[in-house]
TIKOL-27815 format. One record per residue (C-alpha): residue in three letters; residue number from 1; x, y, z. Coordinates in nm, 2 decimals, padded with zeros to 4 digits. Example, Ala and Ser with C-alpha at 12.3 -4.5 7.8 and 13.67 -1.06 7.14 Angstrom:
   base   lotor       c1       c2       c3
    ala       1    01.23   -00.45    00.78
    ser       2    01.37   -00.11    00.71
//
This chain:
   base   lotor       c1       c2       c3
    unk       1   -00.84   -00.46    00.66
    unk       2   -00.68   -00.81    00.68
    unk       3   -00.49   -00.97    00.99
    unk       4   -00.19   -01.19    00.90
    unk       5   -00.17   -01.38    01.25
    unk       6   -00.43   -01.35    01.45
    unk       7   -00.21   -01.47    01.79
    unk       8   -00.05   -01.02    01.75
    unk       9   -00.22   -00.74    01.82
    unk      10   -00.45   -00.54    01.50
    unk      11   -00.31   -00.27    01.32
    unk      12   -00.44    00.05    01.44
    unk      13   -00.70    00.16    01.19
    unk      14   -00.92    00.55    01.19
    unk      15   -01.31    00.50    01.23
    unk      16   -01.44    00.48    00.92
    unk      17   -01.81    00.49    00.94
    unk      18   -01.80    00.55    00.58
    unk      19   -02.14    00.47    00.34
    unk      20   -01.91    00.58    00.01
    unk      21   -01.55    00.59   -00.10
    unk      22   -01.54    00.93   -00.03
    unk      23   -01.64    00.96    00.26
    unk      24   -01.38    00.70    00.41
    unk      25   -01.08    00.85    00.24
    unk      26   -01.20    01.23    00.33
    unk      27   -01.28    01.09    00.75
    unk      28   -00.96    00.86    00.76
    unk      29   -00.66    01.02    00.55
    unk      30   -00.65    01.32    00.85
    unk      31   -00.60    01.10    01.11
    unk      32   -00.40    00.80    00.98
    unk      33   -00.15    00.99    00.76
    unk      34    00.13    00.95    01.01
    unk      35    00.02    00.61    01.15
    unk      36    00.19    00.29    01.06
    unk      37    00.00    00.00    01.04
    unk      38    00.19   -00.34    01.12
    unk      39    00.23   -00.45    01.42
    unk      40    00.59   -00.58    01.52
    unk      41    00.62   -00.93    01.53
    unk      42    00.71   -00.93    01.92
    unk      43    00.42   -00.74    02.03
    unk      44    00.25   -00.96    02.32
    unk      45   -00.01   -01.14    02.23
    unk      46   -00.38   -00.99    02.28
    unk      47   -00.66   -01.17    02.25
    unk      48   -00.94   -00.95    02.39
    unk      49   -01.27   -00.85    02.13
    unk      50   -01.08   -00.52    02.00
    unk      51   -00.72   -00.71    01.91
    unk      52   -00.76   -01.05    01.88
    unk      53   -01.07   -01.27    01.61
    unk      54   -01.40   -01.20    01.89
    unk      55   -01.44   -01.61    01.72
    unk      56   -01.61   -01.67    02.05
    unk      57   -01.82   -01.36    02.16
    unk      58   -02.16   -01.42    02.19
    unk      59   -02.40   -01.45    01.94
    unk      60   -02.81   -01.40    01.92
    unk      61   -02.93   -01.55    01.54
    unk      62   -02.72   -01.72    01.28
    unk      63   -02.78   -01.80    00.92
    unk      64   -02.57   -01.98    00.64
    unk      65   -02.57   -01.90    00.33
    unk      66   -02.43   -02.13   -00.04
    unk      67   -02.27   -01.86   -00.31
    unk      68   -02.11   -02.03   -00.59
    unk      69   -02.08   -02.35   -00.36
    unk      70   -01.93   -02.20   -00.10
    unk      71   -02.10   -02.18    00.31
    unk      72   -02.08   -01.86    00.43
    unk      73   -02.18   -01.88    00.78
    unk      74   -02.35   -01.59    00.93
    unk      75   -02.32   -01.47    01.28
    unk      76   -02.53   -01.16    01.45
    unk      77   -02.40   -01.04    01.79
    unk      78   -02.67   -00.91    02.06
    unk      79   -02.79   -00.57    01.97
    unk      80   -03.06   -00.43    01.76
    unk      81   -03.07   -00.29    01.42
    unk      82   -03.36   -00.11    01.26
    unk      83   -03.36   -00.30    00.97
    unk      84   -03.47   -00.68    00.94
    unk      85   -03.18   -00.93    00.97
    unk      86   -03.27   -01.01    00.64
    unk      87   -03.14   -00.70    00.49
    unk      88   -02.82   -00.75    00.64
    unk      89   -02.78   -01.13    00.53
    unk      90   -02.93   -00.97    00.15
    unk      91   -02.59   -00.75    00.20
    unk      92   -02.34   -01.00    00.26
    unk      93   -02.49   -01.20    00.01
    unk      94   -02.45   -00.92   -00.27
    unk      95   -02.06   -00.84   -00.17
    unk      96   -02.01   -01.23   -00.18
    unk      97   -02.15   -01.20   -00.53
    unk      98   -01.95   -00.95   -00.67
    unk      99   -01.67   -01.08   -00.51
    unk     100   -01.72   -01.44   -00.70
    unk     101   -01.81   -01.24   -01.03
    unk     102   -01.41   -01.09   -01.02
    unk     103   -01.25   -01.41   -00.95
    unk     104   -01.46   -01.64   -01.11
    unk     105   -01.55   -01.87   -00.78
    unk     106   -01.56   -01.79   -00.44
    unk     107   -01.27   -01.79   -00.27
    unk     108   -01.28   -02.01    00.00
    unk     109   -01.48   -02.29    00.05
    unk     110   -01.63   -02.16    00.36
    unk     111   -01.62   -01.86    00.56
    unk     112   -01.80   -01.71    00.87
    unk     113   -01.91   -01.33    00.95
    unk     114   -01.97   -01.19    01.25
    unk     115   -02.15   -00.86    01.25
    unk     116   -02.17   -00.66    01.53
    unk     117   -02.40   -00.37    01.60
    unk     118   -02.27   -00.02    01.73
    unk     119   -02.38    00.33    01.75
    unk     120   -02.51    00.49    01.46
    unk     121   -02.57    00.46    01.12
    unk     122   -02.41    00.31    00.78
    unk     123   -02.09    00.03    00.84
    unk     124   -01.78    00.10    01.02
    unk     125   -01.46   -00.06    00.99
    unk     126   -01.42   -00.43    00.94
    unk     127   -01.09   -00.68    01.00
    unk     128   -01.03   -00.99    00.80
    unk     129   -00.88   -01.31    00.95
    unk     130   -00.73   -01.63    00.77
    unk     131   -00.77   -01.97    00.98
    unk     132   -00.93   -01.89    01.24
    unk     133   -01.15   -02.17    01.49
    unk     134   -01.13   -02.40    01.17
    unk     135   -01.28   -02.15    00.94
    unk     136   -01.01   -02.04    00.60
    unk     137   -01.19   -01.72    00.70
    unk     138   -01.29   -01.48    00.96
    unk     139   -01.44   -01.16    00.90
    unk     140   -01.60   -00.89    01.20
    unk     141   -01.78   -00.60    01.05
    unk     142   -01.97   -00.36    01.26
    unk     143   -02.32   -00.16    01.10
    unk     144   -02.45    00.08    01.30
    unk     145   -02.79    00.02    01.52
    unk     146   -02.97    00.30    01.29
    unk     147   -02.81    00.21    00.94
    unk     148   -03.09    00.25    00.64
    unk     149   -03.12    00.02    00.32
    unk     150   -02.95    00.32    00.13
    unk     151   -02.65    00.27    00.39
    unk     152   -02.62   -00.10    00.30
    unk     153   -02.70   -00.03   -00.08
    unk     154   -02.40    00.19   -00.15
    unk     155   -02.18    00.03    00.11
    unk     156   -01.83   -00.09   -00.05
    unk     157   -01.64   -00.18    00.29
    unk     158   -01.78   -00.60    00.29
    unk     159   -01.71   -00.62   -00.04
    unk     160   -01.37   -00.51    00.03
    unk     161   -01.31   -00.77    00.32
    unk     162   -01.42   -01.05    00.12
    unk     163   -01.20   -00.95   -00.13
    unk     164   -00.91   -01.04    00.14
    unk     165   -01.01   -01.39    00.12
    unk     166   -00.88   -01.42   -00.23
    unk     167   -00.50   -01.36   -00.17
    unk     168   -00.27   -01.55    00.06
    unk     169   -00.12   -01.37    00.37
    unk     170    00.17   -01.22    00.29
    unk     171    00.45   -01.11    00.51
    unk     172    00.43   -00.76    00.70
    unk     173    00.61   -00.54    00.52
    unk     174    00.39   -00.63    00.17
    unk     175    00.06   -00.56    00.33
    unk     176   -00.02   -00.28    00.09
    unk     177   -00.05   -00.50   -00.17
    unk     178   -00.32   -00.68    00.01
    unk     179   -00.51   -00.34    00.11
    unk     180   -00.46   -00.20   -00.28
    unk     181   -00.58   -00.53   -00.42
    unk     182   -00.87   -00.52   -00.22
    unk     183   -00.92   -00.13   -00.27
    unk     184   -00.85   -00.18   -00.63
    unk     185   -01.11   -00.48   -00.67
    unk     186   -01.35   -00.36   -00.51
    unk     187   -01.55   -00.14   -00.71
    unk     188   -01.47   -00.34   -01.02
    unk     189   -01.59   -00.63   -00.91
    unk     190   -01.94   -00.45   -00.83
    unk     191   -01.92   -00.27   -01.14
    unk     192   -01.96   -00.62   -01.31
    unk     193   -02.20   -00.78   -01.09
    unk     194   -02.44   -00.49   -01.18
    unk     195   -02.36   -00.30   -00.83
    unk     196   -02.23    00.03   -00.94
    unk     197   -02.18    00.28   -01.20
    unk     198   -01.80    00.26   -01.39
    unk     199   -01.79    00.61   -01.44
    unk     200   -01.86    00.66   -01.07
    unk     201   -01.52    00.41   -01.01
    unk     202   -01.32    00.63   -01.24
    unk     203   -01.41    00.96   -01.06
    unk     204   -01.28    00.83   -00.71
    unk     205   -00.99    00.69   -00.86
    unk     206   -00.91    01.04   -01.05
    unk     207   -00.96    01.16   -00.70
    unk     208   -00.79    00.96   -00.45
    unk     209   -00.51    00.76   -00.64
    unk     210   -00.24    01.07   -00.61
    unk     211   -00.29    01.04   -00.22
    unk     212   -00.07    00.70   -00.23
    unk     213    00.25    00.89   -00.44
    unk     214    00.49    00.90   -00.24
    unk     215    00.61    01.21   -00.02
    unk     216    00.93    01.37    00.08
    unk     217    01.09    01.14    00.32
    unk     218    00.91    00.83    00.17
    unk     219    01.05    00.49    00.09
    unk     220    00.95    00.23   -00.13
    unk     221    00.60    00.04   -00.08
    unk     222    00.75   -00.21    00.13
    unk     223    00.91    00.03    00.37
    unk     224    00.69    00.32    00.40
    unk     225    00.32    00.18    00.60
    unk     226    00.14    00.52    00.62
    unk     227   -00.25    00.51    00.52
    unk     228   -00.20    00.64    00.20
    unk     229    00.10    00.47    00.06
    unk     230   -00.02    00.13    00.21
    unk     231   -00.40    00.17    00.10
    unk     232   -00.39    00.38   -00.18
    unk     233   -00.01    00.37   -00.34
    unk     234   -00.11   -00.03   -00.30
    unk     235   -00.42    00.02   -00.55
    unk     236   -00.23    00.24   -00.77
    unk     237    00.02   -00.04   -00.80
    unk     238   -00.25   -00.20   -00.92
    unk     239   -00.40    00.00   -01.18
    unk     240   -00.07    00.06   -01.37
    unk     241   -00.02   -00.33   -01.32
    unk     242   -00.36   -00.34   -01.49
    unk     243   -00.31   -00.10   -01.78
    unk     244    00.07   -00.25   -01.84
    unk     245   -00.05   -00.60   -01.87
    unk     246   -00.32   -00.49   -02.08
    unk     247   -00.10   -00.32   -02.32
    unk     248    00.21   -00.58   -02.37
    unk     249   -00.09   -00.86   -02.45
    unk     250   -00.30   -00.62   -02.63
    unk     251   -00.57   -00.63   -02.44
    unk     252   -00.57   -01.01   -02.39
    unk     253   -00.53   -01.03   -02.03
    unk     254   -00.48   -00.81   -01.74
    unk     255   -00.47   -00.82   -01.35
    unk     256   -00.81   -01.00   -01.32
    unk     257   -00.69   -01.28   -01.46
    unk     258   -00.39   -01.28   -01.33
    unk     259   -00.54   -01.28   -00.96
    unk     260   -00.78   -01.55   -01.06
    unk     261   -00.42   -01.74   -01.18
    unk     262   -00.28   -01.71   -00.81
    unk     263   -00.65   -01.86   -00.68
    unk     264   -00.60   -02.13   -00.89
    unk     265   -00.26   -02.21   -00.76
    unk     266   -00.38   -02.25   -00.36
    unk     267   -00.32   -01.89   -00.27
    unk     268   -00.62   -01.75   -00.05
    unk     269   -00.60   -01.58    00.28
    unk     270   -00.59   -01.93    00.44
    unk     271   -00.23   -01.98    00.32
    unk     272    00.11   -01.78    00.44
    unk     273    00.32   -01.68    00.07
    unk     274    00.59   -01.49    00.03
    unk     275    00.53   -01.23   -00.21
    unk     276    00.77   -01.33   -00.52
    unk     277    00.60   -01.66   -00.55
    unk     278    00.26   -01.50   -00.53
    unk     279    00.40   -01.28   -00.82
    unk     280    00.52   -01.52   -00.99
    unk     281    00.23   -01.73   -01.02
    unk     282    00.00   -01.47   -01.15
    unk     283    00.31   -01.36   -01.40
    unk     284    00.31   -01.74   -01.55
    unk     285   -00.09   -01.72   -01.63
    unk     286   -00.04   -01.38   -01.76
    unk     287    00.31   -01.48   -01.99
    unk     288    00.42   -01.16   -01.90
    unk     289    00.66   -01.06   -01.56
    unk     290    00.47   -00.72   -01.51
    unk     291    00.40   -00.77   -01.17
    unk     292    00.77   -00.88   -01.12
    unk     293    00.91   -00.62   -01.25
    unk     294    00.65   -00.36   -01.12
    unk     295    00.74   -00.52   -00.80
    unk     296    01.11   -00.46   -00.82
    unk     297    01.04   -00.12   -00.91
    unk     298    00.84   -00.02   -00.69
    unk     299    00.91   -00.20   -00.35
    unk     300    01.25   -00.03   -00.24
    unk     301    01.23    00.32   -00.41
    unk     302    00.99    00.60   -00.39
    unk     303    00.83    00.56   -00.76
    unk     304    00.60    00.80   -00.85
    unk     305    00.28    00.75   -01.08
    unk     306    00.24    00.99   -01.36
    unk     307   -00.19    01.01   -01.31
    unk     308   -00.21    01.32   -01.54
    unk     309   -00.07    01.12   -01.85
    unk     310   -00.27    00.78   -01.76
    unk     311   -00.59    00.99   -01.68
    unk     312   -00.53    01.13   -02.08
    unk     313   -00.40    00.81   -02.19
    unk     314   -00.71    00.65   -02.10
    unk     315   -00.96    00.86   -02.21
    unk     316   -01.14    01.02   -01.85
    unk     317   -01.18    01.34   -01.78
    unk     318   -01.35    01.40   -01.49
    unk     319   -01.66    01.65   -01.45
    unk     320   -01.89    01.75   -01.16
    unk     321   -01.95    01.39   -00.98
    unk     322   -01.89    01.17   -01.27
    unk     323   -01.63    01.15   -01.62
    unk     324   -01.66    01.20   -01.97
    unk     325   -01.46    00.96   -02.20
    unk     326   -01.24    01.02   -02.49
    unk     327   -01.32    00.74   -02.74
    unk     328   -01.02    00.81   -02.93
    unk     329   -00.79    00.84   -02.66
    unk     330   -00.49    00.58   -02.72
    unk     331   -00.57    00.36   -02.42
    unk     332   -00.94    00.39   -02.50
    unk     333   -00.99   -00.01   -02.52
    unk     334   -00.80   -00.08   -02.22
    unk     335   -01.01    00.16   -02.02
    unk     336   -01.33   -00.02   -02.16
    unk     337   -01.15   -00.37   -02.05
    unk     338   -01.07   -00.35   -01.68
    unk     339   -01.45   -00.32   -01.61
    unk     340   -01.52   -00.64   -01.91
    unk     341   -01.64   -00.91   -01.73
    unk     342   -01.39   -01.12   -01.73
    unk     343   -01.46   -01.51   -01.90
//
């Protein structure tokens, strides 16, 4: 989850002490349903450690860290953990990988993490600052006091906050697209740093993209801010983005490099866009005004994503805890490029 400013109060967010996709979307759709989740720009400023960057709680060890030639400076809170500190700093390393792997460079030239310990086991939920004390980026993440190697090993949520860094903060009412870009990302950038299985990806997508269509009552993305539509009806933005793009450039380019395109052009969380020029520049790269248009489509109305089709267009079926794949299926060589490592 990313903060726009930190100076206003953090969107209320479910626990998620989640160690797979699953298992977040299963703990936090119940309880956040009905929850929006921006704050109003005239809330009173909060700055104690729950609302406001903790950029000056304590801390007991440190360590920095150089991925891709970027310092990612590395914070530890007082607490204990049963694992070494190493295995945590191991863990940030590999989401910083995966992350730079997607976009082709880190996205900021520096960043620092502050981890805090908490009760229990695997990592609960994490916010994501822009410009805060001097640093482009700010993330606090908290991993429980028991969490195991196997927690941190199939753990998704820091690779998802370090996606944030790689878009500029956009204005409230777009901060779906921020939460889908990062949900979206996520296990595709791991998929191609060597992190995780694709067909894996596919099954939770089969799975969990219908919980961000909209429901009776709903409005377009950039009026509707319940969990699903925001995290979820943001990633499946995303995907048909992906797919479209793929198929009027056959195959060419899609939203991978069209995200790297709005890097390029300044935009990480450090900077405050507006959403049509953050568009726009990934549009130009792509010579295609997909995102545009999906934009324009989507934004205001209720649009609903026909999954069934794309699931068959696409070629995954899915079975038990994984998919079988449909080599013949007409989108069969799109499928196979979203998870292409990108050159």
């Amino acid at each position: 989850m990313r903060i726009r400013n930190p100076l206003y109060p953090e969107r209320v967010q479910p626990s998620m002490s989640a160690q797979t996709r699953r298992a977040f979307l299963s703990s936090a759709i119940a309880t956040a349903a009905a929850i929006a989740l921006k704050p109003t720009l005239n809330a009173s400023p909060q700055r104690d450690e729950f609302h406001g960057p903790p950029w000056r709680q304590p801390v007991a060890s440190s360590k920095t860290i150089t991925v891709a030639n970027a310092t990612i400076h590395i914070d530890l809170a007082p607490g204990t953990f049963n694992l070494p500190e190493d295995a945590i700093i191991r863990w940030i390393t590999r989401a910083a990988q995966a992350v730079t792997t997607y976009y082709g460079r880190f996205p900021v030239p520096s960043a620092r993490i502050y981890v805090q310990s908490t009760p229990g086991s695997g990592v609960f939920g994490g916010t994501t600052w822009g410009n805060v004390g001097g640093s482009p980026a700010f993330t606090r993440i908290h991993v429980g006091q028991n969490t195991t190697q196997a927690d941190l090993d199939t753990d998704w949520m820091m690779t998802h906050e370090i996606v944030h860094y790689a878009l500029p903060s956009l204005p409230d009412e777009n901060h779906w697209l921020e939460e889908g870009i990062a949900v979206y990302v996520e296990p595709i950038a791991r998929v191609q740093s060597g992190q995780l299985a694709e067909a894996g990806v596919w099954h939770d997508m089969i799975e969990n993209m219908p919980k961000g269509q909209p429901r009776d009552g709903d409005l377009g993305l950039d009026n509707t801010h319940t969990w699903g539509r925001t995290y979820w009806g943001g990633a499946g933005f995303c995907l048909l983005a992906d797919v479209t793009l793929r198929k009027q450039t056959q195959n060419r380019t899609g939203l991978q490099q069209a995200l790297r395109a709005i890097l390029t052009a300044g935009g990480n969380i450090s900077q405050n866009w507006d959403i049509l020029p953050t568009l726009q520049a990934a549009d130009k790269a792509t010579g295609t005004q997909v995102l545009t248009t999906l934009y324009q489509s989507m934004s205001t109305k209720p649009v609903p994503i026909d999954f069934t089709t794309l699931w068959q267009q696409l070629g995954v079926t899915p079975t038990s805890n994984t998919v079988t794949y449909n080599p013949k299926a007409p989108l069969a060589k799109v499928r196979q490029s979203i998870f292409a490592t990108a050159s």
